[in-house]
C-alpha positions in Angstrom: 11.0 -11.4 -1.0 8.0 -13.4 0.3 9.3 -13.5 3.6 10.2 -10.0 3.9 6.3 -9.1 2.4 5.0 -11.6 4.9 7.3 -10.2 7.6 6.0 -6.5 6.9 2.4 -7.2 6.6 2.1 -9.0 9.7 3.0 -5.7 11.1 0.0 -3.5 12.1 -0.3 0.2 10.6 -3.5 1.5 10.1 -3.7 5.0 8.9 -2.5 7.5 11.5 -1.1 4.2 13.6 1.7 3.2 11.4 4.6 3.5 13.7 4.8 -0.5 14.0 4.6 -1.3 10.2 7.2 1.7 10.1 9.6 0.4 12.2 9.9 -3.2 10.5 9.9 -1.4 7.1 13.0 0.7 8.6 14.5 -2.3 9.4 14.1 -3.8 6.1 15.2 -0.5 4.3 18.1 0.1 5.8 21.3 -2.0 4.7 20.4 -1.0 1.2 20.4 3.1 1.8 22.8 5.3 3.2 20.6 6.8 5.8 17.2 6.1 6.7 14.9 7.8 9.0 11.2 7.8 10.7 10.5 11.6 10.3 8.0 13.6 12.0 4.9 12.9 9.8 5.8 8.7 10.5 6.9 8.0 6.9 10.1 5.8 6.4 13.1 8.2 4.4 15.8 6.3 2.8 18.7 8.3 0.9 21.1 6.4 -1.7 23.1 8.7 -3.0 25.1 8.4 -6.7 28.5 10.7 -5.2 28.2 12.9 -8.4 27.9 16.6 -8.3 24.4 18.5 -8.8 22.4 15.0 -9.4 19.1 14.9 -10.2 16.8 13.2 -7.4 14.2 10.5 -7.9 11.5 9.8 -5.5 10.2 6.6 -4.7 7.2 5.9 -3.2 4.7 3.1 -1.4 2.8 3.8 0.9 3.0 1.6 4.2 -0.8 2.6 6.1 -3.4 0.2 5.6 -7.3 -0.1 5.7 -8.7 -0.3 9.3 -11.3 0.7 12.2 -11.3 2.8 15.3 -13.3 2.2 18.3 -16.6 4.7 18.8 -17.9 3.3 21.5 -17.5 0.6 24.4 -21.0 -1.0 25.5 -22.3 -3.9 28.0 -21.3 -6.7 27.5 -18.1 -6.2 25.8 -19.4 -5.2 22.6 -18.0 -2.4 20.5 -19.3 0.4 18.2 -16.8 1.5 15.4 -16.1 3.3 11.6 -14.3 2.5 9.2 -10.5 4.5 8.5 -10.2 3.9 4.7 -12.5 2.8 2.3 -14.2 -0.8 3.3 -17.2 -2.2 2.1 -19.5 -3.3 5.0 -20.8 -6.2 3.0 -18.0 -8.5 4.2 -17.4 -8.0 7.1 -20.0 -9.5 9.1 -18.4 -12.6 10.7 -14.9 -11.0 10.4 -12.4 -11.8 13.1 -10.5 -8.2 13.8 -7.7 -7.5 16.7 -7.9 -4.5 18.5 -4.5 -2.6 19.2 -4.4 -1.9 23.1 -1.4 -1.8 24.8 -2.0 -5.7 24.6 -3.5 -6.6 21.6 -7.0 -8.3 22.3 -9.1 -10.3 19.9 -12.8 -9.4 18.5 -15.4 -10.6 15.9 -18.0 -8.6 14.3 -21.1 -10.0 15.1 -24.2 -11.2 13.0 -27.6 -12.1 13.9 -27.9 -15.9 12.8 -30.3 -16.1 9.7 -32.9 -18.2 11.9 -33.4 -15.3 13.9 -33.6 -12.8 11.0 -37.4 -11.7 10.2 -39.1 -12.2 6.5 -36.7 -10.1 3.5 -33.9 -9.5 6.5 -31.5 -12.0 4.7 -30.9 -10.0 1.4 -30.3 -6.6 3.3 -26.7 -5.2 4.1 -25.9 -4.3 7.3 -24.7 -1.2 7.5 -21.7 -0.3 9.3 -23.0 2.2 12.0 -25.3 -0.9 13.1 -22.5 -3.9 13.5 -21.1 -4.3 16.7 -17.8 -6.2 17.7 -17.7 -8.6 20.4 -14.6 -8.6 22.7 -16.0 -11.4 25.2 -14.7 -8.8 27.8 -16.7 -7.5 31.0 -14.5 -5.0 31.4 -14.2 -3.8 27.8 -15.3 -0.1 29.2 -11.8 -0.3 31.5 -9.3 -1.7 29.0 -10.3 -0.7 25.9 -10.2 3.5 25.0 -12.2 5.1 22.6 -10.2 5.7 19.6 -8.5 2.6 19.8 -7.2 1.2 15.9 -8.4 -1.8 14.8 -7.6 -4.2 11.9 -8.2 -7.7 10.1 -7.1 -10.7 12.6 -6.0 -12.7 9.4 -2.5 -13.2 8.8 -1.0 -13.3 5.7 -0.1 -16.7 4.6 1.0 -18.4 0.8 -2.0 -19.3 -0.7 -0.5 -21.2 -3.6 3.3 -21.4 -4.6 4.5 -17.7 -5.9 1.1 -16.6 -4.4 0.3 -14.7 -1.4 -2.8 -13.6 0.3 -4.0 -11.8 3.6 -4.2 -7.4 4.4 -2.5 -4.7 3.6 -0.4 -6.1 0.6 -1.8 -3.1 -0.8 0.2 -1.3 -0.4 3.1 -3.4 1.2 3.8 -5.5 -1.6 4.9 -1.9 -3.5 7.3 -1.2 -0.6 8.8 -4.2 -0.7 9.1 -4.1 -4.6 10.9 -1.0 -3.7 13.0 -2.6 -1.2 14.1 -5.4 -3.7 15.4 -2.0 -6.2 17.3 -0.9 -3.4 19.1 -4.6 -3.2 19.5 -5.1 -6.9 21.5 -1.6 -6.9 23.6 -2.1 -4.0 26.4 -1.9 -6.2 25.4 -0.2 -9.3 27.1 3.1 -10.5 24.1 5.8 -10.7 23.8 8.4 -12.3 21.4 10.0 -9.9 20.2 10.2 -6.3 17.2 8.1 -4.6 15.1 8.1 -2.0 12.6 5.8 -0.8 9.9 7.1 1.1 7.7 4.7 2.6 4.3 6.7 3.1 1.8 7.1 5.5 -1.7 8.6 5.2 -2.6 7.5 1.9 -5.8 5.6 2.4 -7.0 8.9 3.9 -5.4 12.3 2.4 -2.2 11.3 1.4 -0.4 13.2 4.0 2.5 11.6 4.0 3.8 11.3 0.1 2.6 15.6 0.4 4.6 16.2 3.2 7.8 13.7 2.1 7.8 15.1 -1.3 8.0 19.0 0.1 11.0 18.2 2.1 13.2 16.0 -0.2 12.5 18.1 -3.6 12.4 15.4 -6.0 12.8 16.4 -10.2 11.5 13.0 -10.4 9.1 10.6 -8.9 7.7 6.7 -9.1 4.7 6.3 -7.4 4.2 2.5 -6.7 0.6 0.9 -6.0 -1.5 -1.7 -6.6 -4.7 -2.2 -9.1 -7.7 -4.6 -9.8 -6.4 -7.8 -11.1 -9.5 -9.8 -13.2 -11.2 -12.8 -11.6 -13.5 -14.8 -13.3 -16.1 -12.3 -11.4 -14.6 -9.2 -11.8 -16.4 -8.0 -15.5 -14.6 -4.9 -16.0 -12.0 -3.3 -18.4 -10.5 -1.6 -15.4 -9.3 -5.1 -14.4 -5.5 -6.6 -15.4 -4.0 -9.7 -15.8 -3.0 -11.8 -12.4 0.1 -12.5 -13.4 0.7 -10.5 -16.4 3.6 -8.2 -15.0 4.1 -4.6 -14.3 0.9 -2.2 -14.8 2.8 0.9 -15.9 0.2 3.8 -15.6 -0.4 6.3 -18.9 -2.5 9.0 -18.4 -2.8 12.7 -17.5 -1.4 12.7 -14.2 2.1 10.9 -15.4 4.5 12.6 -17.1 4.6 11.2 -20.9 8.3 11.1 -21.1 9.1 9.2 -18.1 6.5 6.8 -18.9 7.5 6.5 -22.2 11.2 6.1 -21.0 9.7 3.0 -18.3 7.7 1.6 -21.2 11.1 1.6 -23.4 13.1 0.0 -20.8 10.7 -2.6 -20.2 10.5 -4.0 -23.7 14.0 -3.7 -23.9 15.1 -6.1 -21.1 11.7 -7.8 -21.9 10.0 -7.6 -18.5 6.4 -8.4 -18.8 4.0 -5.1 -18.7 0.6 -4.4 -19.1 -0.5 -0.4 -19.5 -3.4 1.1 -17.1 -5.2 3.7 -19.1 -6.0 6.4 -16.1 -8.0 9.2 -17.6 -8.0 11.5 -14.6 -7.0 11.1 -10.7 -4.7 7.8 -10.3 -6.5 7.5 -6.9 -2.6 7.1 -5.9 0.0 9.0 -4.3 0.9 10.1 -7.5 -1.3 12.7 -8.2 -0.8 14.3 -5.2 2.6 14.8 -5.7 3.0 15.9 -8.5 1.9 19.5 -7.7 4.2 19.8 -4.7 6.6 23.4 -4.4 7.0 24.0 -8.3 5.6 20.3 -9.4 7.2 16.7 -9.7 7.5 14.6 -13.1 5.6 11.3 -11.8 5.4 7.8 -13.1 3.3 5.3 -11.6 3.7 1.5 -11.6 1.2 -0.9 -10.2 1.3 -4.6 -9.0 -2.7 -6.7 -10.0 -4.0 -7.6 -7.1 -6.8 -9.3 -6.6 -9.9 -8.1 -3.5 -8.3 -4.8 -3.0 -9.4 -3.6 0.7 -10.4 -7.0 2.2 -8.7 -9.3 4.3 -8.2 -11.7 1.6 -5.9 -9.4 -0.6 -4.0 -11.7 -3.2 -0.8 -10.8 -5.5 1.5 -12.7 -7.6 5.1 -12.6 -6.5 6.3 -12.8 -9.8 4.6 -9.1 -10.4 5.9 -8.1 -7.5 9.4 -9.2 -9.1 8.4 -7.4 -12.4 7.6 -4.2 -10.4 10.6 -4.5 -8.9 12.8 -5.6 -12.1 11.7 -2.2 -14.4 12.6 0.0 -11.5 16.0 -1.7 -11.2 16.7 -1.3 -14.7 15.5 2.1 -15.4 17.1 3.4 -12.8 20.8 2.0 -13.9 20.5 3.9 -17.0 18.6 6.8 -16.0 20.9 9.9 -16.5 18.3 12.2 -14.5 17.3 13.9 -17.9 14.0 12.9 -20.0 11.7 14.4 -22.8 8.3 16.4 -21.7 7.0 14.0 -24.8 
């Protein structure tokens, strides 16, 4: 599993530009499915199905885009104007090192005026965005480098500690590959219903992708999987979970109370460690768009804690990832496509 997450994030998908990431997730996908597909929209499709007449389907869903920049504007000297794609908070990423996807990749840092050089009160001001600038080091930036070209985070992602791992885009990679490792464990399980894995693009934007998977492939069921705020000694919030504490399993308006109830059951049954996210309104996940696509979709969500969601320095705890991956397995060997509204 950690070579497969490390494998996929190393692959470069920022939203709209996920073809690359798509392609290894494919790859990874496909000797557990019968089929799998890159449709139209870019998301990853993988069918399993159970060979019994008039199954129900279940939906499962990651998405595979991840936070970025585009190019706005090429000037002397090889430096470069550019906006965010996704949410990013400007305070750290002066001193960043980013690559910039041309044809051949090329390396860039965001640049900072050195605090000698900074006038009185300058040192506690952000920066915003709109003002930053990337250096390429290149004369001929204007000639090689379009307008509109993607850009992400330079930083590979790499084992911080043992059963630890840290770098972009584990959200929302480490869900697909918790997805992956479901498809594995039931290579050769008797089900009682269909799947399909979508692996989504879009998401950090409008959700495009989860919309448009979910209209094709009519799903009466769905699992949403994400990530959420794990605590650090820092963090002060309730909205924060335990790194390490196992499966978030989401409870809240958007979810549909049986299935999560069902998920919850299962869990404390084969005694896989779970925390519950209280989510009062919009998930802020796939999930609640999907759930109102053609005639509406029962959704669960379930969450991995990570810790510095949209930075470079994203961190997760394999071990969550394996409890993510564990519920799914085991709900989904004795799911019989049928659950209570309550």
């Amino acid at each position: 599993m950690k070579e497969m997450l490390i494998q996929l994030c190393s692959a470069d998908g920022v939203t709209g530009f996920e073809g690359h990431a798509a392609e290894v997730a494919k790859k990874l996908l496909a000797p557990y499915c019968d089929q799998v597909e890159i449709d139209p929209c870019g998301n990853v499709l993988g069918w399993k199905s159970c060979g019994k007449p008039h199954a129900k389907t279940i939906l499962l869903d990651a998405h595979l885009d991840q936070i970025g920049f585009m190019v706005t504007d090429v000037l002397d000297g090889g430096f470069l104007r550019f906006t965010q794609v996704g949410g990013i908070d400007p305070r750290m990423l002066l001193g960043a090192e980013v690559t910039i996807l041309t044809e051949q990749p090329r390396y860039g840092v965001i640049s900072c005026t050195p605090p000698h050089l900074l006038a009185a009160g300058e040192q506690d001001k952000a920066v915003p965005m709109h003002e930053m600038l990337i250096d390429t080091g290149l004369l001929d930036a204007r000639a090689v480098i379009p307008i509109g070209t993607p850009i992400v985070f330079a930083q590979p992602p790499y084992e911080l500690a043992k059963g630890q791992i840290t770098g972009k885009c584990l959200d929302d990679r480490a869900g697909f590959i918790a997805i992956v490792e479901v498809m594995r464990k039931l290579q050769n399980a008797e089900l009682d219903v269909d799947i399909v894995v979508c692996g989504s693009v879009h998401e950090e934007t409008d959700s495009l992708g989860a919309l448009t998977a979910s209209f094709r492939v009519m799903p009466d069921y769905g699992i949403a999987v994400d990530v959420s705020h794990a605590k650090t000694p820092d963090s002060g919030s309730e909205e924060a979970f335990a790194f390490g504490g196992g499966v978030l399993v989401g409870m809240g308006p958007n979810l549909h109370r049986g299935l999560t109830n069902q998920l919850l059951r299962v869990a404390r049954a084969e005694e896989i460690p779970y925390q519950i996210e209280v989510m009062e309104g919009n998930t802020g996940t796939n999930a609640w768009d999907m759930q109102v696509v053609r005639s509406g979709i029962a959704m669960g969500l379930l969450s991995i804690p990570l810790k510095y969601m949209h930075t470079p320095i994203e961190t997760i705890q394999l071990s969550d990832v394996e409890a993510v991956s564990d519920l799914m397995a085991a709900f989904l060997k004795e799911f019989h496509g049928e659950v209570a509204r309550k």
